[in-house]
N, C-alpha and C positions, 0 to 999 in steps of 0.2 A: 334372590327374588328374580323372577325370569319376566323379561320385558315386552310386551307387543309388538306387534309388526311396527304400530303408529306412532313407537315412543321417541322416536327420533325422525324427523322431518328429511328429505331429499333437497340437500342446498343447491346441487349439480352433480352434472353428468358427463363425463367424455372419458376418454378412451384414452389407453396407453396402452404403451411398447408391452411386451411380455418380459416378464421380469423386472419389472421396473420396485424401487422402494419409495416407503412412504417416513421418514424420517420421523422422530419427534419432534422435532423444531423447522417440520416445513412449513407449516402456514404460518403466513404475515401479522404481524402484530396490528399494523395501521389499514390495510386494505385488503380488499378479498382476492388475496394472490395465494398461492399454492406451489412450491417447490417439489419435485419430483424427481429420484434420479433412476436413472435407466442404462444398468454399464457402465458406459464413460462419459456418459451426458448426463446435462442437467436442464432439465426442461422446468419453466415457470407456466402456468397456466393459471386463469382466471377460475374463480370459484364457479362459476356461472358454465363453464366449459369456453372452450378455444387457448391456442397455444401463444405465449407471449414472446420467448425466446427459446433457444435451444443452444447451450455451450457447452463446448471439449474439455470436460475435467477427465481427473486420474487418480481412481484410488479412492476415492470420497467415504468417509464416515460417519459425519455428523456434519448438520446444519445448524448456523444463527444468523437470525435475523437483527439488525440494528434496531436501538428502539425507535424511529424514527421510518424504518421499513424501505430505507432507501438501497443499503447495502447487505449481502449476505455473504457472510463468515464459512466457509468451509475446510472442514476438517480433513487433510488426507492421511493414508498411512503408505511409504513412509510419512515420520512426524512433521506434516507441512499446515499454513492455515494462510488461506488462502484469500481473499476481498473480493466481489463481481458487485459489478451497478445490477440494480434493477429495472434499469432506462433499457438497456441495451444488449444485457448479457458479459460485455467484457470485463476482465482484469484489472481492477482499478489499483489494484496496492497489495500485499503479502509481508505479515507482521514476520518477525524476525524471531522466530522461536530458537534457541538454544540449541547444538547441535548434539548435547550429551539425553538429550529426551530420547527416550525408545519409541514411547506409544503415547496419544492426546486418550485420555479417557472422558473428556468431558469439555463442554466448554460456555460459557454465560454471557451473556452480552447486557449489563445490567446501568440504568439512567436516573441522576438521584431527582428526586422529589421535587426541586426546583433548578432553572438554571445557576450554576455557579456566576458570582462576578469576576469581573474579568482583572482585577486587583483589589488588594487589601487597601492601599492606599487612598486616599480623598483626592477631590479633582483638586486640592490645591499644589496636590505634588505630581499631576501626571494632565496629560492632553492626549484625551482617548487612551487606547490600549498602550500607548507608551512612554516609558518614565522619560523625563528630561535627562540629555547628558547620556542617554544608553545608548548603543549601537543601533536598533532599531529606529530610534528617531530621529538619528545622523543619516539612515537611510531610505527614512521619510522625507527628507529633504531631496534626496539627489532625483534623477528624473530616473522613470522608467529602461533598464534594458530591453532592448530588441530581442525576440526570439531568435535561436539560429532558424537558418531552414539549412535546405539542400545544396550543401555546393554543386555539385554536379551536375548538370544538364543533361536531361535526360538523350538517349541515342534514337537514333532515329527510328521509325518501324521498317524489320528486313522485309522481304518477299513475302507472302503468303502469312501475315501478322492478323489477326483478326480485325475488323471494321465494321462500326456498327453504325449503319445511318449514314453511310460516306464518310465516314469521322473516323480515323486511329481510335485507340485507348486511349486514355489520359496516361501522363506521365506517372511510371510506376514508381512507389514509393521507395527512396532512397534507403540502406542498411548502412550508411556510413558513421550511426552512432553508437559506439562500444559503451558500454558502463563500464566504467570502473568499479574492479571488486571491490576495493577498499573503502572508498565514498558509498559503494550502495549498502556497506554493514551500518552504516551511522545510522542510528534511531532517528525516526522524526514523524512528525505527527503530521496527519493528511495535509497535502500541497495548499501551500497558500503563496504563489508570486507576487503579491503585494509587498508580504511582509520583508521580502528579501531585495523590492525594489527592481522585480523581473515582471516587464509586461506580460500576461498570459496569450498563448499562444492563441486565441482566437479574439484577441484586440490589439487595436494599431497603437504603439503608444505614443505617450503625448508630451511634452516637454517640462509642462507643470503640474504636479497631482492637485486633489482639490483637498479644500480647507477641512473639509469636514473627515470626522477621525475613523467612520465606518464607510468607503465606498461601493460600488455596486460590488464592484469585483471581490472585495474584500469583505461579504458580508459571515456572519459570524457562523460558525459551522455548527448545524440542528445536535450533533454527536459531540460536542463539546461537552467534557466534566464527567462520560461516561465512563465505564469501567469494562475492559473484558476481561475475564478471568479464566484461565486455560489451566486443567490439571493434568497431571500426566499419572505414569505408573509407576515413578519414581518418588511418589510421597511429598510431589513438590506441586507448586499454586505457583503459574505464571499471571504477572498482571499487567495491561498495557492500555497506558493511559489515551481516551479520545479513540479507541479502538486503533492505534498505531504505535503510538509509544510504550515501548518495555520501560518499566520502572523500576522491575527486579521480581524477586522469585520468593517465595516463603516456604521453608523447611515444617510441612506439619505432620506428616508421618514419615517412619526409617524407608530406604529405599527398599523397602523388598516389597512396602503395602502400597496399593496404590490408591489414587486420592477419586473417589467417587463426588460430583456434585448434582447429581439429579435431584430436584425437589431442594435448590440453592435459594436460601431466603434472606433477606435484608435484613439486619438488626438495628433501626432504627436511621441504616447511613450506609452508602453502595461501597463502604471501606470498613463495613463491618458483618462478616456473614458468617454462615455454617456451612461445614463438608463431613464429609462421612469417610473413613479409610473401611477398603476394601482388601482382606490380606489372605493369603493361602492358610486353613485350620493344620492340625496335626494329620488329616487324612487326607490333606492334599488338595480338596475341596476348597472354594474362594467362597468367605464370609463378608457382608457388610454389615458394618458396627450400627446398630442402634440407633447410640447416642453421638450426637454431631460433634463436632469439634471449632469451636470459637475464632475466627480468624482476623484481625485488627489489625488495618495498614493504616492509619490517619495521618500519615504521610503522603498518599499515593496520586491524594487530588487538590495539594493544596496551591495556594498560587505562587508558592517559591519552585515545588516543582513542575508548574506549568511554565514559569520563567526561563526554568533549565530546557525543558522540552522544547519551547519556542526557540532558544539562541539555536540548539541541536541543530533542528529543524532548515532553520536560517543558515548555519553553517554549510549544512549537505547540498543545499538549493544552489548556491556558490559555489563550490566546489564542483558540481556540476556542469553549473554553466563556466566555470573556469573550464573543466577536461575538454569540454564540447569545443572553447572557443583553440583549443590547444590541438585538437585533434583534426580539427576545418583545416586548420594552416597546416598541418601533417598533410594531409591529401591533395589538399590545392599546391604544394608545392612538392610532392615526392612523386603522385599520382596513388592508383590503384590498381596493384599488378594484377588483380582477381576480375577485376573489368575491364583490363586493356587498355587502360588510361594513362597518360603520360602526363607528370606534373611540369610544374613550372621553369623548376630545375634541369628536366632536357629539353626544352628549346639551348638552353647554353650549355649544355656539359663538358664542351670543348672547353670554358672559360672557368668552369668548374673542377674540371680537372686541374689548369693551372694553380687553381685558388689550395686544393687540396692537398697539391706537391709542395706551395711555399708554407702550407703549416705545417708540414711536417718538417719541411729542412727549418724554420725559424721555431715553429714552436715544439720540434722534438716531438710531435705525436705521431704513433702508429696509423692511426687511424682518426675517423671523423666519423660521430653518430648523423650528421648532419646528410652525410653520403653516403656511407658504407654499407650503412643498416638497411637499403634499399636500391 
């Protein structure tokens, strides 16, 4: 049936790059936003026309938007899946796909029917979101950590330094914090310094938290309870709880077919759906099946494993701020040869040096990490 000039309305209008794509899953579920990639960018624009942000991606294949419309999900190849605000444009988080995945073929961003509660339990065993006697509420007690900042002080401006208004630059932002690989593979579900008894980096903290069991800081995350489901070409369903947490993987077709979810529909509960395998025919041709294939995690959102995800969570937040408070004292006291800085250690080296001859005549060492390494 062939349709009118009139049968579809002009919502807006503006202009793009040449070349630019127009994704399945670029417009916004909650507001009249529109995702746009163009190359290596990713431009957001309003439906109405004008541009809202413009960010540096790589490789980009597919978009999702959070149900919630705050966050979007980008797919790259190689197999990467990536978080951006849509405040701002930046990099907010990067779910931890599997490094045995070839290729994402798909991916869902799916929110069940009602908010989940936040435990099984009755208020007569628990005080707000945490059971009596767990780690969490021994950590509700203690007061707020201080954020790090910058040890360093910034250098003065040289010669010929730019000046705006009579005024330097502001001091430029310090590189003095490394991740550690091993802490950034921990799974954990989007940031919450409350729960780990870590003030958030744009509040002063306070001595005593308040009585009440949801604070401003700590209000409940809109993306809680939801589900993403990432397929690959390897016949395998990634899932990942709150849009962060890996929960694990489901085997539903052999690795040769790959897992198709377009037209991905709920049965009844966001841990119950359909997918489609897509597999090469006898002539070499790529077939998609039909009929769907059933898939059942009723594990994936329950609140024993939201418990797990939270301790996780909490865990990496510390470990964290443990590397950072371990790596401040590294600098402040060895310096930074890549800046020209001298730590605390050469103002005395002369008495350093003595200290390092008597452990080795008394303690038998070759050497000292304390010195040597720097």
């Amino acid at each position: 049936m062939a349709l009118g000039d009139s049968a579809f309305g002009v919502h807006g209008t503006f202009g793009v790059a040449a070349g630019s794509k127009l994704l399945s899953g670029a417009c916004c579920p909650t507001m009249d936003l529109v995702a746009i990639l163009s190359g290596e960018r990713l431009a957001l624009w309003r439906m109405q026309g004008g541009s809202v942000w413009t960010a540096d991606v790589h490789n980009v294949i597919d978009i999702e938007w959070s149900p919630d419309g705050r966050v979007i999900l980008c797919v790259h190849q190689p197999p990467r899946a990536t978080l951006w605000s849509v405040h701002d444009g930046k990099q907010i988080g990067e779910l931890l796909v599997p490094n045995t995945v070839t290729r994402i073929t798909g991916v869902w961003w799916v929110e069940p029917d009602e908010q989940p509660p936040i435990d099984e339990l009755g208020d007569l065993m628990k005080r707000g979101p945490n059971t009596p006697g767990s780690a969490h509420s021994l950590l509700a007690r203690l007061p707020l950590l201080e954020p790090y900042k910058d040890p360093l002080p910034a250098k003065p401006n040289p010669l010929g330094a730019p000046i705006t208004f009579g005024l330097p630059d502001p001091k430029p932002t310090q590189d003095w914090r490394t991740p550690l690989p091993v802490v950034q593979r921990i799974q954990s579900l989007p940031p919450s310094p409350i729960s780990a008894s870590l003030a958030p980096t744009d509040r002063v903290p306070t001595r005593n938290k308040p009585t009440s069991s949801t604070t401003k800081d700590e209000q409940v995350d809109p993306n809680r309870g939801t589900l993403v489901v990432i397929a690959d070409s390897n016949g395998l369903v990634h899932l990942f709880l709150d849009g962060s947490y890996a929960v694990g993987e489901v085997r539903v077709y052999p690795s040769t077919t790959a897992v198709r979810i377009s037209g991905l529909s709920k049965r009844g509960s966001i841990t119950s759906f359909g997918v489609y395998g897509s597999g090469l025919t006898s002539s070499m041709t790529r077939s998609t099946s039909l009929a769907s294939t059933l898939v059942h995690v009723p594990l994936a959102t329950t609140p024993e494993t939201h418990k797990v995800a939270r301790a996780s969570s909490t865990l990496k937040a510390l470990l964290e701020y443990i590397h950072l408070g371990v790596e401040e004292l590294e600098i402040i006291w060895c310096g930074r040869a890549k800046d020209g800085r001298g730590g605390v250690k050469d103002l005395g080296s002369f008495w350093a040096k003595i200290i390092l001859e008597k452990e080795r005549a008394h303690a038998g060492r070759k050497y000292s990490p304390s010195f040597d390494s720097y």
